[in-house]
Structure formats: C-alpha cells, structure tokens
LUMKOLDREN-119892 format. One record per atom (N, C-alpha, C): residue in one letter; x, z negated, y. Coordinates in steps of 0.001 Angstrom, whole numbers, plus 500000, padded with zeros to 6 digits. Last residue first. Layout:
BEGIN
AXZY
...
! end
This chain:
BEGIN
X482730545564740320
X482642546542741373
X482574546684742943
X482601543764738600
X483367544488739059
X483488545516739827
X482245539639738788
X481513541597739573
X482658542471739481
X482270538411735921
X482904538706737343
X481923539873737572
X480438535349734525
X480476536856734741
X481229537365735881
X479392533080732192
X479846533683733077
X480092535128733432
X476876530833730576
X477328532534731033
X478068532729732042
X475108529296728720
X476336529361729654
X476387530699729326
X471610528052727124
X473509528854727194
X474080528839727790
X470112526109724507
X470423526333726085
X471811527506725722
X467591527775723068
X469306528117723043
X469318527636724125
X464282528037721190
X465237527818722367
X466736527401722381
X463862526981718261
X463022528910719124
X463610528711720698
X465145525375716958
X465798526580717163
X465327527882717259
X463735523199716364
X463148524611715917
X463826525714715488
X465098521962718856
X465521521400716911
X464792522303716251
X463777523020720744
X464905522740720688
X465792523006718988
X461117522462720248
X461394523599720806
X463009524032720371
X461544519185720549
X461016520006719208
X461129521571719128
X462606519092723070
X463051518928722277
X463075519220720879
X460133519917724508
X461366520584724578
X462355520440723522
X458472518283723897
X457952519454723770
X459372520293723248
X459002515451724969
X459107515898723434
X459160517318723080
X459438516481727771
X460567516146726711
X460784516533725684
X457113516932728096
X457542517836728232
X458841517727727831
X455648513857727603
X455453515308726677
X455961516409726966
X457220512862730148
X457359512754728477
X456816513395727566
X455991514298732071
X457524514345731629
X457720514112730480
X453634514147733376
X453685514489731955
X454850514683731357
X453246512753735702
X453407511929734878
X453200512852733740
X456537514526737174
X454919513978737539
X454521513146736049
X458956515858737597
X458406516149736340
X456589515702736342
X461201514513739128
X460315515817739789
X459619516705738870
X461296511824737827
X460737511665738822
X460662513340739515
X463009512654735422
X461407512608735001
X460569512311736452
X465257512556735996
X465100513936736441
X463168513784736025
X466029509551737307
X466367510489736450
X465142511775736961
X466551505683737787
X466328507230738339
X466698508245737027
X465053503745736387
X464453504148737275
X464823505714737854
X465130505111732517
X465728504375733657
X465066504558735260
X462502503653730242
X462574504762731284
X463322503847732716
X463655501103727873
X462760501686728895
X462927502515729384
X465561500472725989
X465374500101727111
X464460500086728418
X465050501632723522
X465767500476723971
X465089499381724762
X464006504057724031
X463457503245723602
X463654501943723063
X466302505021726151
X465086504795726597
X463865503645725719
X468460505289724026
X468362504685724996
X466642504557725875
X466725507673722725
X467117505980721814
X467022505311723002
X466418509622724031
X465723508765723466
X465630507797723124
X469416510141724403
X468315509298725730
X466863508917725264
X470316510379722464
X471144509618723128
X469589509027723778
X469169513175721919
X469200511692720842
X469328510483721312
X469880514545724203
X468082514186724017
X468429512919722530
X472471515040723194
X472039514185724818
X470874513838724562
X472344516278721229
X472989515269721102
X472232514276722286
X471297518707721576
X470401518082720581
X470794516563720698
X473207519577723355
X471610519344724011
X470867518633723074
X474481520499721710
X475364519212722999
X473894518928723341
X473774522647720450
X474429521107720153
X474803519945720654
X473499524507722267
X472340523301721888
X473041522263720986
X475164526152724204
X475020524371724163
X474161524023723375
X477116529197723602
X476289527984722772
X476007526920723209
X478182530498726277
X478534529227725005
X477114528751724865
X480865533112727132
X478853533080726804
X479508531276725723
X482502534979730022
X482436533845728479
X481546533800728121
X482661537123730924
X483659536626731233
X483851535705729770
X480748540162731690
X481047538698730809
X482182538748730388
X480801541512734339
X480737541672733503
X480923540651732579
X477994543349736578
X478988542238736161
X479231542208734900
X476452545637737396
X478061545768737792
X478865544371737562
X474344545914736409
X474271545553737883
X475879545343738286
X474262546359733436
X473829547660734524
X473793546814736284
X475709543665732866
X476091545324732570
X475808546165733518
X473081541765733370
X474306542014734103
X475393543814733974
X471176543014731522
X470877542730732855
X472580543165733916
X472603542522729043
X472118544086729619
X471951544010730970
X473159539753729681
X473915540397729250
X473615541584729259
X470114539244729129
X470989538799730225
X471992539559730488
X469053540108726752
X468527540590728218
X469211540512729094
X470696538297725061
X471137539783725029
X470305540365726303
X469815536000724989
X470798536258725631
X471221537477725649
X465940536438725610
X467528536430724459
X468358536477725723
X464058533992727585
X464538535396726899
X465806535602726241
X461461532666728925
X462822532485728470
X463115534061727312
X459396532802731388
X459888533697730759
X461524533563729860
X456325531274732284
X457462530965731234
X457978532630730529
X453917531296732732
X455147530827733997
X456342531205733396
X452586531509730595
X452070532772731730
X453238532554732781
X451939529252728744
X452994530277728603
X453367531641729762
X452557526218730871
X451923526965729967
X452380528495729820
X454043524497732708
X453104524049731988
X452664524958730773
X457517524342732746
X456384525778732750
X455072524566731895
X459806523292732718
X459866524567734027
X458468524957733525
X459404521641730323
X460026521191732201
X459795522019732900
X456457522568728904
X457435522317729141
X458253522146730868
X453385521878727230
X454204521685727994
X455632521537728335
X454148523840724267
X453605523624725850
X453487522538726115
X456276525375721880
X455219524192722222
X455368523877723863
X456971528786721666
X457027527420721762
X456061526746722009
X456209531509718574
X455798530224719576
X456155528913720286
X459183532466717238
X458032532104717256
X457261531336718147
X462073533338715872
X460910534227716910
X459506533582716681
X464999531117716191
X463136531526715576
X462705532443716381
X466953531547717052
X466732532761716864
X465672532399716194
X465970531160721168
X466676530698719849
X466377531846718811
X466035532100724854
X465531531839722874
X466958532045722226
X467529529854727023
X467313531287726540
X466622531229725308
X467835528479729992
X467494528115728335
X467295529303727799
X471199528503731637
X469807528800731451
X469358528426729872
X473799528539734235
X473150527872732658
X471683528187732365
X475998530950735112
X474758530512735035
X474744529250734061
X478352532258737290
X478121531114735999
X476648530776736023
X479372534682738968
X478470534459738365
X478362533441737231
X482073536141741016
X482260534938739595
X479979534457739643
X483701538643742609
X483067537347742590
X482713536905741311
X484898540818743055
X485824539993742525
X484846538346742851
X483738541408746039
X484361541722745210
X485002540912744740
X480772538906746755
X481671539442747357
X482773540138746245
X477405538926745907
X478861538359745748
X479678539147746518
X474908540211746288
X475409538601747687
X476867538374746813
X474388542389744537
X474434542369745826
X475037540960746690
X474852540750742291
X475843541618742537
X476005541570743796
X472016539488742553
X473705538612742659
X474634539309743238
X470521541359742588
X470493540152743676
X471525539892743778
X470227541885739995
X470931542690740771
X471029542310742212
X469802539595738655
X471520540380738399
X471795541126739498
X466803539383739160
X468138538433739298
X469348538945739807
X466137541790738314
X465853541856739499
X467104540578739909
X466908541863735470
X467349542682735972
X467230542908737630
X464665539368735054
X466313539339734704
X467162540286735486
X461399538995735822
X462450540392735828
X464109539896735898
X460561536367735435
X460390537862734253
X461474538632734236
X461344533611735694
X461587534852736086
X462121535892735068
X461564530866734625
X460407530967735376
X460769532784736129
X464536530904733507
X463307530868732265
X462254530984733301
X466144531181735440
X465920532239734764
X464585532023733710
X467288528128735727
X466389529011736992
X465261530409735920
X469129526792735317
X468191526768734859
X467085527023735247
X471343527140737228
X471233526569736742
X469842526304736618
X473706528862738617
X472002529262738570
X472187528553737126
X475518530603741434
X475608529527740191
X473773529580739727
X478444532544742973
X476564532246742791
X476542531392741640
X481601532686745148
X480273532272743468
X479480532390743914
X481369534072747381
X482514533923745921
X482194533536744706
X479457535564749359
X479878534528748572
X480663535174747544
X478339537922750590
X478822537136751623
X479379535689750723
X477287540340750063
X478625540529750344
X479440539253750847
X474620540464752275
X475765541078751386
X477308540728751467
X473486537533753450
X473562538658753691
X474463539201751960
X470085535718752167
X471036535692752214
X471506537184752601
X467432535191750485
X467582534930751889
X469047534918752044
X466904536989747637
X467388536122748232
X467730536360749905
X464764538112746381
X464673538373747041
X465630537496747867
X464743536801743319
X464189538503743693
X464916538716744864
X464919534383743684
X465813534727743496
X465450536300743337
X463407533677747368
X463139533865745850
X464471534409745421
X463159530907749337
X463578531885748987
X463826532119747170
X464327528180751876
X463314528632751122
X463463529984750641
X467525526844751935
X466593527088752764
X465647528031751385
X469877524222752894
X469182525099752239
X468396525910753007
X473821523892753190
X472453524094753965
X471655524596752966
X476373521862752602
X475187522031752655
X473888522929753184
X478454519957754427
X478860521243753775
X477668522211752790
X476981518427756409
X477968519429757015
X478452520612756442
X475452517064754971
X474879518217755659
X475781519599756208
X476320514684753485
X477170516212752950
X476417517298753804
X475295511998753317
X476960512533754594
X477121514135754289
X473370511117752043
X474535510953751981
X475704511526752520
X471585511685753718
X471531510533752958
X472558510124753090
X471519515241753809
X471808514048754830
X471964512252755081
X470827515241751158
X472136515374751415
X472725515094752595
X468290514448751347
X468920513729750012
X470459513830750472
X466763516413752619
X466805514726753133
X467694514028752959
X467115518596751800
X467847518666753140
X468261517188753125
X466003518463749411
X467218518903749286
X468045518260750770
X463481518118750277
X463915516987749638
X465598517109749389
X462751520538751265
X463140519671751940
X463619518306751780
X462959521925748876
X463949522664750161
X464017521085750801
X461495520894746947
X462175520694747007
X463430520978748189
X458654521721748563
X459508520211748711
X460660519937748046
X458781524552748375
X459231524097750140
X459631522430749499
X460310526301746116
X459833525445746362
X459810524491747735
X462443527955745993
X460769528352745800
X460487527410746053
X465446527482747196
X464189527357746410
X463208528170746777
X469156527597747787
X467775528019747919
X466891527991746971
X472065527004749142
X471263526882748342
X469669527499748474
X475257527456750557
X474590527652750836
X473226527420749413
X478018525333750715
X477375525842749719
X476029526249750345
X481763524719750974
X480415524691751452
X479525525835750686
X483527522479749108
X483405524008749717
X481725524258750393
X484767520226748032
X485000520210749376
X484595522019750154
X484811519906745347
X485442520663745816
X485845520931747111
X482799517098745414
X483980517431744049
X484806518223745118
X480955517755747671
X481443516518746909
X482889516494746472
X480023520384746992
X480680520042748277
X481349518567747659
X479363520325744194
X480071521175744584
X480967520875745898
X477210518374744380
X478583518355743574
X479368519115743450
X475282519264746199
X475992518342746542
X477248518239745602
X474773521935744364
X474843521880745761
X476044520548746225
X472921520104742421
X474432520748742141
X475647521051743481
X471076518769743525
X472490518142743006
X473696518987743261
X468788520115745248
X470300519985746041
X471677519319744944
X466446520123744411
X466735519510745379
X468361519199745609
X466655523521743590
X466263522170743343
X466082521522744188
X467717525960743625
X469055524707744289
X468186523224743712
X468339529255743170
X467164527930742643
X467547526762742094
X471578529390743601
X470390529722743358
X469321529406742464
X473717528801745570
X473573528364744582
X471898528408744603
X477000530211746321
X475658530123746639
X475381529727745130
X480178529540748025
X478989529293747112
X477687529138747265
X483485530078749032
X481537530309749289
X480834530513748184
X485897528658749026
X485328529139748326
X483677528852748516
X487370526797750274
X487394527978751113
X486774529089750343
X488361524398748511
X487567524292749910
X487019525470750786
X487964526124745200
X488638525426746381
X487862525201747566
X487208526818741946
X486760526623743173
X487901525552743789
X487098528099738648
X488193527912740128
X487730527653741448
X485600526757735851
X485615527850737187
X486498527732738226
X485179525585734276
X485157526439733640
X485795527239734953
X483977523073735404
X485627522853734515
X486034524375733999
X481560523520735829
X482464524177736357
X483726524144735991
X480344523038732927
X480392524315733231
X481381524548734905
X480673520643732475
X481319521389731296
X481138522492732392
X479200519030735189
X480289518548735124
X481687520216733701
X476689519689734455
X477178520250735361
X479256520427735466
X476308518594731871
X475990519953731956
X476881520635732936
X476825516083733217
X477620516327731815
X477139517636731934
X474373515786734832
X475806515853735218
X476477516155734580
X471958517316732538
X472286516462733503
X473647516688734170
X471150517948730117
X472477517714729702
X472552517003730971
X468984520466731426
X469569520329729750
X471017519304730594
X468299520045735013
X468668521006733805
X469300519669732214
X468436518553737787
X467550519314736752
X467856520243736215
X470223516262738906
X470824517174737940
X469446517688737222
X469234514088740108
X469325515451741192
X469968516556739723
X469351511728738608
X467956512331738911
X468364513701739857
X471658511234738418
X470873510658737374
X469736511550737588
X473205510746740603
X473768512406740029
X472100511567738738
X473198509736742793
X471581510658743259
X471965511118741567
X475541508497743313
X474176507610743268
X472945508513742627
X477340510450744390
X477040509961742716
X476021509113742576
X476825510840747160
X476399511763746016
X476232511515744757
X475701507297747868
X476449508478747969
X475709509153747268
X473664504720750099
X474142505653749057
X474934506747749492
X472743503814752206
X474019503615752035
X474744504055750911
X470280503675751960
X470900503888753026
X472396503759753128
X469647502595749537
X469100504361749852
X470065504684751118
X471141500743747190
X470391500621749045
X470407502040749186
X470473500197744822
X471257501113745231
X470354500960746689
X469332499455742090
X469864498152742612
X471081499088743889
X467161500603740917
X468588500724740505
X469564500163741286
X465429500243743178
X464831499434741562
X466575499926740704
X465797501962745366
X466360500637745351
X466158499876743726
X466359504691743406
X467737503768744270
X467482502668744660
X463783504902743772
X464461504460742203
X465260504265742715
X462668505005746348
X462268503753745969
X462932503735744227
X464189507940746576
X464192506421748070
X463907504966747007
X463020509192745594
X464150509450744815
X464763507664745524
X459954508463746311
X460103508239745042
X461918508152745214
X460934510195749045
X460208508911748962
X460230507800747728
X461107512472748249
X462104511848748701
X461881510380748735
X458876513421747100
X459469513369746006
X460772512341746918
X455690513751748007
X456155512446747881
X457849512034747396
X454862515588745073
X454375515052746540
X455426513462746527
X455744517788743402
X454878516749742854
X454423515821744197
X455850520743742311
X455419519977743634
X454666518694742904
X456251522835740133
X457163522171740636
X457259520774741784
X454193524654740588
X454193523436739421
X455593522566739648
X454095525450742735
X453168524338742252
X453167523780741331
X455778527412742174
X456144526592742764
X455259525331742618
X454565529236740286
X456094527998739664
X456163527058740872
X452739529922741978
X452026529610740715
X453820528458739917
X454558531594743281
X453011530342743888
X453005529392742603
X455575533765741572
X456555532567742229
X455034531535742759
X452649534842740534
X453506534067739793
X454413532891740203
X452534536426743233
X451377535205742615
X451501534610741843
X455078536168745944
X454138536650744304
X452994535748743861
X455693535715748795
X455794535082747477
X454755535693746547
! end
C-alpha cells in the first residue's frame, strides 16, 4: 500500500463500524438479526444521492444471474449487496480499507447474501483479481482519492472480459476552477483528494481500450437530494441510519462542505459508462 492509499484508508476507519450499523437498525426499529439488504440501503449507499444514485445508474445496464461483477472500492458492500439482491449475480468487491472489507463481510452475512458476495482487501492500482475474469466493473465514488486515472482504466480493461461494460459514478470538477472547501466525505484535506475533469477520464479510458457509451450530468439531482435531506433532518433530526455513521463526528461539516462545493459548481457528480473494445 502507498503512502497515500495508508493515508485514505485512515481516513476512512472509524472503529467499531459493524457494531454502530448493529445499534442504528435497532434505534430504526429493525432487529439486526433479522434484517435484509433493504434494511442496510440508508447507510451502505456511500456516494452523492444514496440508493436513488444506485438505483439511476444500473437502470442503465443489462445484468442477469450469470453476469460477473466486480465492484471496485466496495465500501462496505451496498452496492455489492444490490447487485446480488436485485439481479441475483455474484459479485466479487474490494477495499483499501481492512474495516470496511470486514464490515462488508459481516453486513452481508447478516443478511443471507455471502453466497453471492465475496470481498477482499486491495487497491484499484492493483486489483486482487485474475484477467479477463468479469462482465462489469462498477466504481462508485472511488476516483476522487486516486491520482493516477490512467492506472484505474487500465486495471479495468485488464479484469473485463471482451465486450465488458465499465459504469462508474464519481465526483469530478465543476467548471469553477477554484479551490474546494475542506473537509470533505472522501478527503479531510487537499493532499488525499484527487477530483478531476471529466475529460481525464475519458482520455484515461480511450488509451486503455474503452470506449464511452454515455456521460450524465448529476448535480442537479445532487443539489436536489442534499435540499431534501437537509430540510428533512432539520425537521427531524439526524436519521439513525445513513452514510454519516462511516463519516465519524465531522460528517456534518463534510456535508456542508460538499454541498457549498457543489452549488459553486467547482464539483460535478457524473456517470460514465464504457464498453472495452478490445
């Protein structure tokens, strides 16, 4: 591991995290032991938008039971699980992060999906995986904690199989060119933090043999959801589960952060798809 990947993973470690996801299922009136996959979707969706994120971007994609999916920098496992869940396909996943690896394992043995499930520890530089051996790769909001884009792409190429499918979501810049505000979800400070045009991406992929399929705009949908959950929150309070439990107690300035980042328009969430052609 790099001295950078160290450096994301710790910031990612908050201690304790299965334990916490254990005690907002019961304060959400959800016996832990008897939960499902949709129980977890409030707090296992880390990225812009949550399940509704997850939910727009595969509506985009063809998956069946016999479709291999890898799913890179897995978190603790939502997407993973809403893949096996929804589609019934098995999904191999992977982190930087050992508690989320193992909070991943806990969360999906919880709920019955080990069978279609496995993680395991690993950089997207360097993925723990063979050639050649999936139909999708997915990568949901991974790319802003990794400089080299072109080291990503060419990872992928390598683990898809011909005629494989690349959907990402990531935060990319906006077209202010100017300073974001710190603290944010993936990056206490600017040295972790590599968000980049959508045009890096898109060169990235090109020279690694994929090619764009679609590209979308979300910050509109992102300006909308952060309205929503503000309000709601200042309603109501901070719901017990959600994505602020693998955030530690500065989540809420990494909200605001984001959000002002956001409405700046010096950050783009995006969508990207991509086939391999080669």
């Amino acid at each position: 591991m790099s001295e950078i990947e160290d450096a994301v993973a710790r910031h990612y470690t908050t201690g304790a995290l299965t334990t916490r996801v254990r005690d907002a299922l019961k304060a959400s009136g959800v016996n832990p032991d008897s939960a499902t996959a949709a129980d977890l979707k409030a707090s296992d969706e880390f990225h812009t938008g949550g399940v509704a994120a997850t939910y727009h971007l595969f509506n985009q994609l063809s998956l069946t039971p016999a479709t291999r999916v890898l799913d890179i920098g897995c978190g603790i496992g939502g997407t993973s699980r809403y893949v096996a869940d929804r589609f019934g396909a098995k999904v191999t996943g992977f982190d930087l992060t050992p508690e989320f690896v193992e909070t991943a394992k806990s969360l999906s043995e919880l709920v019955g999906l080990s069978d279609k499930v496995s993680f395991l520890e690993g950089s997207a530089l360097d993925m723990p995986v063979p050639d050649a051996g999936f139909d999708l790769a997915i990568m949901l909001h991974v790319g802003m904690n990794i400089e080299d884009k072109q080291g990503i792409f060419s990872e992928v190429s390598r683990a898809l199989a011909k005629d494989g499918t690349f959907a990402l979501f990531d935060v990319m810049r906006g077209h202010v060119d100017e300073p974001m505000a710190f603290p944010l979800p993936w990056s206490t400070q600017p040295d972790t933090s590599f968000v980049d045009k959508p045009e890096i991406y898109k060169k990235s992929a090109e020279l690694s043999g994929l090619s764009l399929v679609s590209e979308n705009d979300r910050t509109e949908f992102a300006l909308a959801f952060f309205e929503e959950a503000f309000a709601k929150a200042a309603k109501d309070g901070p719901a017990p589960m959600g994505i602020h439990l693998m955030m530690g107690e500065t989540a809420p300035e990494k909200f605001k952060n984001y959000f002002a980042n956001l409405r700046a328009g010096r950050i783009r969430p995006t969508e990207m798809i991509f086939k391999k052609t080669g």
